[in-house]
C-alpha positions as CSV (number, residue, x, y, z in Angstrom):
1,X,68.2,-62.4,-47.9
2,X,70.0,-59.7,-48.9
3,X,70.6,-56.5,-47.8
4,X,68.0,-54.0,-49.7
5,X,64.9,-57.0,-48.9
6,X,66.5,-56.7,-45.0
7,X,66.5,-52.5,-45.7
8,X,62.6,-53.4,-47.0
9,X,61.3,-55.2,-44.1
10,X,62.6,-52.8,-41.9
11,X,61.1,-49.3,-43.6
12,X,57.9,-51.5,-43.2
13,X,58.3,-52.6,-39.9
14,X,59.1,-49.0,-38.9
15,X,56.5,-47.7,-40.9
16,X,53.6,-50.0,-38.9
17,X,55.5,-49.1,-35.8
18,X,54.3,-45.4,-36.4
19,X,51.0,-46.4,-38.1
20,X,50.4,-47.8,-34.7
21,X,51.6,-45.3,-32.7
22,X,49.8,-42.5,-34.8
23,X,46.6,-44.8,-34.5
24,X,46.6,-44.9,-30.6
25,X,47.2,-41.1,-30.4
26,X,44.1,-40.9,-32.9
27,X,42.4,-43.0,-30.6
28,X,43.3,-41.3,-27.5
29,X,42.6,-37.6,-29.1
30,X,39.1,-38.8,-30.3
31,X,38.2,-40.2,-26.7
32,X,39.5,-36.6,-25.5
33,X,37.4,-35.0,-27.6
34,X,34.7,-36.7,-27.0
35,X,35.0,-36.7,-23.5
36,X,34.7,-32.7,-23.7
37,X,32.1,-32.7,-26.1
38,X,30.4,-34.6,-23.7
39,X,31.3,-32.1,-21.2
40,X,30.0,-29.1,-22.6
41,X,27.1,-30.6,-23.5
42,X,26.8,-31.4,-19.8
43,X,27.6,-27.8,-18.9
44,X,24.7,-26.6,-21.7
45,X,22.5,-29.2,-20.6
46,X,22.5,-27.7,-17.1
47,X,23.0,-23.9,-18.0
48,X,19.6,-23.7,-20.3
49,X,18.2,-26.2,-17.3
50,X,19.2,-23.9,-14.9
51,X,17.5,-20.5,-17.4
52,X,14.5,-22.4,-17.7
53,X,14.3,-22.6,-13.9
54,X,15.1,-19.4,-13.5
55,X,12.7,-18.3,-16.1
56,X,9.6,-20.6,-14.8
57,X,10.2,-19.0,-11.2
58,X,10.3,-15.7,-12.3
59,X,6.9,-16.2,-14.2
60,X,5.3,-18.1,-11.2
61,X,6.6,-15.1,-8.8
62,X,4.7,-12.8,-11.5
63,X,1.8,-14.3,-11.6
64,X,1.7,-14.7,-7.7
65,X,2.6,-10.7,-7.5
66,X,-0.3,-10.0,-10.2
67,X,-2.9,-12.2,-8.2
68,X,-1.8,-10.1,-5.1
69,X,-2.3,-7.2,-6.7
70,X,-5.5,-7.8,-8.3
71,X,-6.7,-9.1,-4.5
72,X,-5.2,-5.8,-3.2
73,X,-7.0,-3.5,-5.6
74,X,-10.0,-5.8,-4.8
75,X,-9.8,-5.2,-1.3
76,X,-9.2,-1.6,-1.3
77,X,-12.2,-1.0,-3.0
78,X,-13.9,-3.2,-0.9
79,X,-12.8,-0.9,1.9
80,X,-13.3,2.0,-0.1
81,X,-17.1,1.3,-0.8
82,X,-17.7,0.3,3.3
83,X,-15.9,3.5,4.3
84,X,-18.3,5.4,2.0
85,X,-21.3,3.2,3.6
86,X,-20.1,4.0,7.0
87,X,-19.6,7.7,6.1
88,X,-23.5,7.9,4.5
89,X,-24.5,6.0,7.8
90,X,-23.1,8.8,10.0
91,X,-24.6,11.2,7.7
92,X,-28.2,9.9,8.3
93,X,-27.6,9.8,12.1
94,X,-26.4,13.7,11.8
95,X,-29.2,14.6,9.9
96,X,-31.5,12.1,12.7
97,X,-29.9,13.7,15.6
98,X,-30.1,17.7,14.2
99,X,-33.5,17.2,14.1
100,X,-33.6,16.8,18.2
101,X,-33.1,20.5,18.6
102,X,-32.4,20.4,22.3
103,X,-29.9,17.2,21.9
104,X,-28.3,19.0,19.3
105,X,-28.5,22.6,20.7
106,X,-26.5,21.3,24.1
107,X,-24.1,19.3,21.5
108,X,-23.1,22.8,19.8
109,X,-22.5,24.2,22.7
110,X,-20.1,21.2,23.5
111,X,-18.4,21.8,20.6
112,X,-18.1,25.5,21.3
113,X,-16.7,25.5,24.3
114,X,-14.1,22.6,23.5
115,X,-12.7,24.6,20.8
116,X,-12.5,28.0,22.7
117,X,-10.1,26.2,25.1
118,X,-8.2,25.1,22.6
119,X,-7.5,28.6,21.2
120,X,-6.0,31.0,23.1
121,X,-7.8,34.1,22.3
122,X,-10.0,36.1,24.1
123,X,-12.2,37.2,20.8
124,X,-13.5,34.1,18.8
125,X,-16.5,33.9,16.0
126,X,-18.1,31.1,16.0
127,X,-19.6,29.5,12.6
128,X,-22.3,27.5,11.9
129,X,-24.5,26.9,8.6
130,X,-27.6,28.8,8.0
131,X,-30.2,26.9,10.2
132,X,-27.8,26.1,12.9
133,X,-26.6,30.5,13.0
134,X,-30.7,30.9,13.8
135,X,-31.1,28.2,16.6
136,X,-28.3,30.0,17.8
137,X,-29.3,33.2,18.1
138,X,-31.8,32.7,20.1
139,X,-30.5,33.6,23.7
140,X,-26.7,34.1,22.2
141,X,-25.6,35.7,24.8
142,X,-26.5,32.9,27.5
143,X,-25.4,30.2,25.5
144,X,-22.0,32.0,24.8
145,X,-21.2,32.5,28.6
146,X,-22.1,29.2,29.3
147,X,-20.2,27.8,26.8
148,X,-17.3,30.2,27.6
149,X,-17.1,32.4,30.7
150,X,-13.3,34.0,30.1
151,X,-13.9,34.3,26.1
152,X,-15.7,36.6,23.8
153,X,-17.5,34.8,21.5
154,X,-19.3,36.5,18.4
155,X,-21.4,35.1,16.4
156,X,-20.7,35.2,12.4
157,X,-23.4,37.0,10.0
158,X,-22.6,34.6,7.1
159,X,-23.3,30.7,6.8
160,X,-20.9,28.1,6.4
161,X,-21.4,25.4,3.9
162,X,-21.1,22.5,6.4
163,X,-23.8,20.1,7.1
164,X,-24.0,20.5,11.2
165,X,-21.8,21.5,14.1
166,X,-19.7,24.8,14.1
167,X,-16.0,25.9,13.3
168,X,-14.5,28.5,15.7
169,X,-12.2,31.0,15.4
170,X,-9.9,33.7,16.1
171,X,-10.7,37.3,15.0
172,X,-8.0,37.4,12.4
173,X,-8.7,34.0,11.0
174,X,-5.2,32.5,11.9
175,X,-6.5,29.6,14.4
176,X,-9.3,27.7,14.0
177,X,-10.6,24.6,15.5
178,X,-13.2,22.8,12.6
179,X,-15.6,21.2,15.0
180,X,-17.7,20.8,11.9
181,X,-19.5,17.6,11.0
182,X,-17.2,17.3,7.7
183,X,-14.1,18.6,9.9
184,X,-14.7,16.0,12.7
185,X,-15.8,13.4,9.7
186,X,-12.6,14.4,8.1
187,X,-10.0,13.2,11.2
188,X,-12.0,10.3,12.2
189,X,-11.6,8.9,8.7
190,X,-8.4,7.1,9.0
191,X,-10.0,5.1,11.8
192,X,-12.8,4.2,10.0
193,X,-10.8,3.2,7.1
194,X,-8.0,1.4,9.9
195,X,-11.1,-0.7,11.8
196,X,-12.7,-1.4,8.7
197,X,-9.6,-3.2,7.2
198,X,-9.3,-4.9,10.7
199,X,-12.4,-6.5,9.9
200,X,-12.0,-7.1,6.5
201,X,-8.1,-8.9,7.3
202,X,-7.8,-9.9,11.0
203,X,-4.1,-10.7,10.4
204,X,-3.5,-8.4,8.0
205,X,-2.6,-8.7,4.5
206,X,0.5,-11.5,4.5
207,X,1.0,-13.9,1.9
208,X,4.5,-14.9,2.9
209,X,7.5,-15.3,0.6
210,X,7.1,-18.9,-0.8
211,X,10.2,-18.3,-2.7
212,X,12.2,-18.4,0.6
213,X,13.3,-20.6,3.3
């Protein structure tokens, strides 16, 4: 053999060296690459499963938050229609009981005298609509003392607008205690509203968050 064959055989044996040697970093930079493509596919795979999650939640919570909504507007004008009910009831009964004129003569003077002790004034009007001013008139001046020893009380010329009982005041309109059927109506309507929706929701209105715990 001589010496360019022996130079031959040695390019080409060098050569396949680095044929091999480039081939198993090929090899080893494909399985790289493929390892981290299947990596971030892993990591996208759990970030959109993750957003759709997310997103599924979120529209479950809506829809739980619209039905509580739509059972809250329900129920407030459930409540809203009894409190009327209630209200037209005690209206009735007013109307029922005014037409007991002794019964509602001795309430009046009830309500007189617990608003004049409420004001302190000595000179108070008292109010009243038209038909109650005339059942009131008669014997004023004994039903006023009765009503109110220490205080003077006048009775006004003109007629409320209030469906029974009286407002009383001072003599330069700066206190006044609205003992009137719509005044008393008027405070005692929270209450109604309050026992009504205590009926309505004996535990009140709780649905829990389901998205806890």
């Amino acid at each position: 053999m001589n010496q360019v064959e022996e130079l031959e055989r040695a390019i080409l044996a060098r050569a396949e060296r680095l044929a091999n040697e480039y081939r198993e970093r090929a090899n080893r930079s494909r399985d790289n690459i493929l390892r981290e493509a299947a990596e971030k596919l892993r990591l996208r795979e759990q970030r959109e499963e993750a957003i759709a999650k997310a997103l599924g939640e979120r529209t479950f919570r809506q829809k739980v938050q619209a039905s509580e909504q739509k059972m809250q507007s329900h129920l407030d004008q459930v409540r809203w229609n009894l409190v009327r009910d209630v209200e037209g009831r005690l209206t009735e009964r007013m109307q029922a009981f005014m037409d007991n004129e002794i019964a509602y003569l001795a309430h009046l003077q009830g309500l007189i005298r617990q608003s004049a002790q409420v004001i302190e004034r000595d000179d108070l009007i008292v109010e009243a609509n038209a038909r109650d001013l005339k059942r009131l008139e008669a014997h004023w001046q004994q039903r006023s003392t009765t009503a109110a020893a220490d205080k003077r009380l006048t009775l006004a010329t003109d007629p409320i607008d209030v469906l029974g009982g009286v407002v009383v005041r001072d003599t330069e309109n700066r206190i006044r205690v609205d003992n009137s059927f719509e005044g008393r109506l008027e405070r005692l309507r929270p209450k109604i509203q309050q026992t009504i929706l205590e009926r309505l929701l004996p535990n009140g209105f709780e649905t829990g968050n389901i998205f806890s715990g």
